[in-house]
N, C-alpha and C positions, 0 to 999 in steps of 0.2 A: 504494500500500500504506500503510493507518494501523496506526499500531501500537494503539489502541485506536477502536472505533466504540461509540458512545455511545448506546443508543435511547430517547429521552423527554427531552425538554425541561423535565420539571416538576423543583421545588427538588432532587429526588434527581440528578436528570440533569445541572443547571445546576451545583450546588454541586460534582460531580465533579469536571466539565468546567474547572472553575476550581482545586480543588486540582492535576488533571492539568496544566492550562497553568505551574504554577511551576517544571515540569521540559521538560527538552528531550527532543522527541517530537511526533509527528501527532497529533491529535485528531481525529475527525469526529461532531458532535453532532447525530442525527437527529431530527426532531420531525413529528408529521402532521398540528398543526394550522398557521397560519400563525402563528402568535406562540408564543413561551416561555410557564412558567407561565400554561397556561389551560384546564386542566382541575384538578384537585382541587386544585391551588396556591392556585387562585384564588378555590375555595369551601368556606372548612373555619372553624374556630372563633378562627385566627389567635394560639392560644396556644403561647408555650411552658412545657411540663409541668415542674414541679418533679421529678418523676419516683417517686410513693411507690405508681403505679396499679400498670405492669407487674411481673409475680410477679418474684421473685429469681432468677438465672440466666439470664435471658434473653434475648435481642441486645436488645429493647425497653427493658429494664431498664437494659442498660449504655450502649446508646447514646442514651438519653433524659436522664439523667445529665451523659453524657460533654455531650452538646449542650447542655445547657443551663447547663452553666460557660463553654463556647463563644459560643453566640449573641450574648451583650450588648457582647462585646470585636469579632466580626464584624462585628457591626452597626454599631457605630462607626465601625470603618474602610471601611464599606461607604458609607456615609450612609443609612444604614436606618432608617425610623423603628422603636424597642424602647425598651419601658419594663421597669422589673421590679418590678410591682405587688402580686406574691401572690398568692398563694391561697386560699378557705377551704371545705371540705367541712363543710358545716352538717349537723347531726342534730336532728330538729324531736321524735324519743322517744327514752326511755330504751333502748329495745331500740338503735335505733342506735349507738350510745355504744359500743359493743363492738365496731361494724365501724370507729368512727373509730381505736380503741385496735389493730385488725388492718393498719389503713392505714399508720397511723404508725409500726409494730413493721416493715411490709415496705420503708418509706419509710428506716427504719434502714438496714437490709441490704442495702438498694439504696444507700447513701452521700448519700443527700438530705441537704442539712444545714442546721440552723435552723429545723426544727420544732418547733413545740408546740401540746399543745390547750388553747384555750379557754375559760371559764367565758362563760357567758349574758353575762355583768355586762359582761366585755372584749369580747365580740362585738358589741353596741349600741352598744358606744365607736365601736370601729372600722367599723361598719357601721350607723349609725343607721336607716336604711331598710331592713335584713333585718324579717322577720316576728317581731314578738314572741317568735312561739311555740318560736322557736329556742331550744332549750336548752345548745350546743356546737360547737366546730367546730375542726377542725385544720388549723392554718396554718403556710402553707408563703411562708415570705417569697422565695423564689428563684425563684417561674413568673414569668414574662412574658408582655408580649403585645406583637405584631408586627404589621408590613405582610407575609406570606408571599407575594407576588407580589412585592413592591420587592422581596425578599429575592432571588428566582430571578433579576429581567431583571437585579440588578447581578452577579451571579454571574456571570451569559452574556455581559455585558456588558465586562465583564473580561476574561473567559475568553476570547473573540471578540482583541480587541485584543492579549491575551498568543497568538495564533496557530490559536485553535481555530477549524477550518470549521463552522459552523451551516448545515443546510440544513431548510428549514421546508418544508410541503408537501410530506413524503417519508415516507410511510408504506410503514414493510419489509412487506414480500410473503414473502421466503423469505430463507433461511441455510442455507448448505449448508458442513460441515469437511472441507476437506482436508488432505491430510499435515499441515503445521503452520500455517494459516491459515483464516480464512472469508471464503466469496462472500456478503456481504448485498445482495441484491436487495430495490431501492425501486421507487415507481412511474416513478423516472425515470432511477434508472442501478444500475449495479454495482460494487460497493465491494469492496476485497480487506484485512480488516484481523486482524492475529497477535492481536489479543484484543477481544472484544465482552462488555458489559454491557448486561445489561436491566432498563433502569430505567422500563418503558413502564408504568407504575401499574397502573390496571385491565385492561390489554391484555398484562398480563408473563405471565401462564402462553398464551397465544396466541402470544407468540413464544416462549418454553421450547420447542411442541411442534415450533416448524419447526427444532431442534437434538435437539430430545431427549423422552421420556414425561416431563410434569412431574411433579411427587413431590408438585405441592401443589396445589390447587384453588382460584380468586379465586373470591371472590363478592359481587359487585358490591351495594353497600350505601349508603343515601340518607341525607341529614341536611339536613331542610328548616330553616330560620334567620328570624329578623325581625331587620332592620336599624332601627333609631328613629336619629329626628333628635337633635345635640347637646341640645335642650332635656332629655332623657332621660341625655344623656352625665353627668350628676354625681351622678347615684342613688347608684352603688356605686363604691367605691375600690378592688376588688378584684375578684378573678375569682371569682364566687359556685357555686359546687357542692351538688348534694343526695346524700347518699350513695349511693355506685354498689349498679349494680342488675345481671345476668347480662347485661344489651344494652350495657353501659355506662357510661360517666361522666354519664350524663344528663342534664337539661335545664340548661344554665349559662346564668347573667345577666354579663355582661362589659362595660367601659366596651375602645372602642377605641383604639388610637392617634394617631386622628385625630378624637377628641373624641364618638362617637356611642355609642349602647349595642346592643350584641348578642346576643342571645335565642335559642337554640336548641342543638344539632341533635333532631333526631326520629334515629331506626334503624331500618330495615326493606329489608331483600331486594329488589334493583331489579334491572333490566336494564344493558346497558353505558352507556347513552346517554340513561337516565330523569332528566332535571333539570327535571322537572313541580314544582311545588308544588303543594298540596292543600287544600284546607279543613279535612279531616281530621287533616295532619298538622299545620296550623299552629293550629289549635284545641289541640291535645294540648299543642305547645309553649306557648300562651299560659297556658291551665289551670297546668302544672306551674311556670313560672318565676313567678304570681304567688304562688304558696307559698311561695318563697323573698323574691320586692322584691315585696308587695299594691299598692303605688303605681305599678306601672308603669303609663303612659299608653300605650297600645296604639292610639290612633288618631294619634300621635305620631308611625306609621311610614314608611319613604321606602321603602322595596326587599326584598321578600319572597326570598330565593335558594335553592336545593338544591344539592350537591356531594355527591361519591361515592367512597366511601370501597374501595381494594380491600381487603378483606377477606378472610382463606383462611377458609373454611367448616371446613378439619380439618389446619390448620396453625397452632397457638396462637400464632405468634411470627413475625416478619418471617423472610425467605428471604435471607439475607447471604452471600456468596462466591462463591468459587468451585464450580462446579459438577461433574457426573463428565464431562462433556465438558471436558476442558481447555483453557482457556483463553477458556472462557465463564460469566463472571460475573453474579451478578443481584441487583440489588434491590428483592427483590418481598414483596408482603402490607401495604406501606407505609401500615396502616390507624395512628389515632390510639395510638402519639404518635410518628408519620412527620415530621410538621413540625420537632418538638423533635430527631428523632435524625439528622436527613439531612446535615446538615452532619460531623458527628463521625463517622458510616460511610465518608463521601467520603474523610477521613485513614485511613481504615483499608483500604481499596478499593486507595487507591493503592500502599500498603504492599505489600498482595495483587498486585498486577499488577508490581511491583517485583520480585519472586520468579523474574518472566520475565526478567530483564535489562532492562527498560523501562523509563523515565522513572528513571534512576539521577541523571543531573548535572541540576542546576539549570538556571533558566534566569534567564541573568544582567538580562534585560531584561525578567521578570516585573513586571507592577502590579498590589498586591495591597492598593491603597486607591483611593479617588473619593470629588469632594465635589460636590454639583449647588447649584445657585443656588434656591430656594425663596424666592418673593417673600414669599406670607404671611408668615414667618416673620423675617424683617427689621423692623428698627426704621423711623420713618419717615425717619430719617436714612441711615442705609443706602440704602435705596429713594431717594431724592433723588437719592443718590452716583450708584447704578447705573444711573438709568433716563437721565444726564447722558452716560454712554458708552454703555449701550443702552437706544434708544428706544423698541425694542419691548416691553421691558416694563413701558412704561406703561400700555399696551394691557392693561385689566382683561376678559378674555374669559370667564373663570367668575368670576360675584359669590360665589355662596354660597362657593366654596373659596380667594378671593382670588387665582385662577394668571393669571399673564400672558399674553402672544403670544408672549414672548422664549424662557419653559417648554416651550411648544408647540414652539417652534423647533428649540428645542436638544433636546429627546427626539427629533423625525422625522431629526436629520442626526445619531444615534448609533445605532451598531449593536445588535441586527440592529431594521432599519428595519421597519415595518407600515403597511401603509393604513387604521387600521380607527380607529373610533371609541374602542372599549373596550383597545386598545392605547395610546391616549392617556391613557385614562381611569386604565386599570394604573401609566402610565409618572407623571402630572403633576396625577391626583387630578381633574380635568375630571370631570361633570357626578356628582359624589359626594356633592354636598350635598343639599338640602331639595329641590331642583324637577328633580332628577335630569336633568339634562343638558337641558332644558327650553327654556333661552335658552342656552345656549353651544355644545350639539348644531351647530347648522347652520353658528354663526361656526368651530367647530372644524376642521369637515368641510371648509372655504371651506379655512382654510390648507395642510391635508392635501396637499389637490388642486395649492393652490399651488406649496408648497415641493417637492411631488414633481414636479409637471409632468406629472400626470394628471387626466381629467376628472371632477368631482362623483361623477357614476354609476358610476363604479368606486373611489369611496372604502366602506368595507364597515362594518356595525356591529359585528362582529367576526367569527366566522370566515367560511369559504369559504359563499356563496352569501345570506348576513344581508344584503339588498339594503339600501341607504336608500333611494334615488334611484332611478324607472325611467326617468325622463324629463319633458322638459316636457307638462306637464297636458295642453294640449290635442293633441299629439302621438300621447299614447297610443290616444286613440280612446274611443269608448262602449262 
């Protein structure tokens, strides 16, 4: 019996799962792919929202806010990479000028603070490389921008170690309430737990209806992206915005975290499982952001991506609480600005489930910091020091990102463990640079195999069935 079961592994799921572990109590965190954050965690715009978008009143609103006075203090104690770079909503006519002046009036009442707008004159300061033609823009010194996948495995990673069971590979089937408890059926056992949260992203009204008629409707929504190489990373100092449009926050120009510039999403109505890109859509994204940076090099790029946004089709606002099945919770509709508010729901979730008599006393053996070793990021003196007590990370196995063997190492022997490429890649920034995994692809895949003590052919690119390896060449046959 858990006093809480957990469904979804992404930042909503993780970041719970972590406030839950600082109290004494069972946790079981469900997920149905084989790694944490690797669905819309892992493909989204990686910002946190100053928060002046969501209307006033609304869970969006408050807990986009609440998170994003949170994130930077999180992230620290997490060892996350987060910057808090700004923001700026550019208006390129006069008619726009009246929606920046509507932003900033709801950015008030939302409690944003430290905005103001712009003249032309301050925006070329601050943005040499915006378009001439810009005439205004409202800035918001408080957004950020983050790693949101580092964000979720150090969550689970925590979470895991302060007591929480993580089971990957377990996609619920069924929930059935009894007297005061639920039966969650997985594809591979039967769980009995006094309170469940649904935090399964695009798939939350799919599990809503194995409890109950959901009251809201997902509707699974695309946002194609161009990643460029750091040569593009120093265009802009800021997270560049064009005035929102009914779809939207629309096309953003963004420098990332990790020095590269980020260009997109697109918005249009997909299927659960549509992470195509398109010509169509990445033509649209390249059109609109050259409006805002005309210099972007566009053949500059390493990595085209889509991620999917859940969206309620006729629910304005996220799905937060508790439900009329009591004792079934959900965090669902988790569309933009999910990123920004998932953390600052998770302190409010537990509050809510507190109400059952759960997770009341502390838990005295909580860890609720971590620091990892990051070669790059070392002087060459440092690195000298280190690589004299571990030799492995002398071993340069990704050039473009500077990560060791030693990195490799120590992500595969920390919970929870994955065989896959792009679980590396998540955990230690491997193959993220210019030649995308290129030359350290196969050296990575070699240690996998190693340190786990499984063969090549069953190390994965990342989820369930992404082969590398079938076999040796001439074994396979003509």
């Amino acid at each position: 019996m858990y006093d809480c079961v957990i469904i979804g592994a992404g930042i909503s799921g993780a970041s719970l799962a972590f406030e839950l572990s600082k109290y004494q109590g069972s946790v079981l965190l469900l997920e149905k792919n084989n790694d944490v954050a690797d669905e819309t965690t892992k493909a989204n715009s990686a910002i946190i929202h100053a928060g002046y978008d969501p209307e006033n009143g609304t869970y969006m609103a408050k807990y986009n806010v609440e998170g994003n006075k949170l994130i930077p203090k999180i992230c620290e104690d997490l060892d996350v990479h987060c910057k808090k770079i700004g923001s700026l909503v550019v208006a390129f006519e006069k008619e726009e000028l009246a929606t920046l002046h509507a932003i900033y009036e709801r950015g008030l009442q939302n409690g944003v603070e430290g905005m103001h707008i712009i003249d032309q004159e301050e925006l070329q300061e601050m943005e040499p490389n915006i378009n001439p033609n810009a005439i205004a823009a409202l800035y918001a010194p408080t957004a950020c921008i983050v790693n949101p996948w580092e964000l979720a495995i150090a969550y689970s990673e925590l979470a895991i170690q302060n007591g929480v069971d993580l089971h990957l590979e377990e996609a619920v089937t069924a929930i059935q309430k009894q007297a005061d408890y639920f039966l969650v059926t997985t594809e591979k056992g039967v769980y009995e737990a006094k309170t469940v949260v649904n935090a399964a992203g695009v798939a939350c009204e799919k599990i809503t209806s194995m409890v109950m008629e959901p009251e809201y409707h997902i509707q699974p929504n695309k946002g194609e992206y161009y990643l460029l190489d750091k040569t593009q990373g120093g265009l802009v100092h800021h997270v560049i915005f064009q005035c929102p449009t009914a779809k939207g926050k629309g096309i953003l120009v963004a420098p990332t975290v990790h020095g590269n510039l980020i260009v997109g999403p697109t918005s249009e109505n997909c299927g659960e499982t549509d992470t195509a890109t398109t010509l169509e859509g990445l033509s649209f994204v390249k059109e609109k952001a050259l409006k805002s940076v005309p210099n972007i090099n566009f053949r500059e790029n390493i990595r085209t991506f889509c991620g999917i946004r859940a969206r309620s089709s006729d629910y304005h606002d996220f799905v937060i609480g508790e439900s009329k099945v009591s004792g079934f919770y959900q965090i669902a509709g988790m569309k933009s600005p999910g990123l920004s508010s998932a953390s600052a729901i998770a302190i409010d979730m537990v509050k809510a489930i507190q109400t059952k008599g759960l997770f009341t006393e502390s838990n005295p053996n909580a860890k609720v910091t971590r620091k990892l070793v990051r070669f790059q990021e070392m002087s060459h003196a440092e690195r000298a020091q280190w690589i004299e007590k571990h030799p492995q990370y002398g071993r340069i196995i990704c050039r473009c990102e500077t990560i060791s063997e030693g990195e490799i190492i120590d992500a595969l022997h920390r919970s929870p463990t994955v065989a896959s490429l792009d679980a590396i890649k998540r955990r230690c920034n491997t193959g993220m640079g210019r030649c995308q995994g290129g030359f350290c692809g196969p050296r990575v895949q070699e240690i996998i195999a190693r340190e786990l003590n499984i063969s090549q052919e069953d190390v994965l690119k990342d989820k369930k069935g992404s082969l590398v390896l079938l076999g040796q060449t001439k074994e396979i046959g003509d």
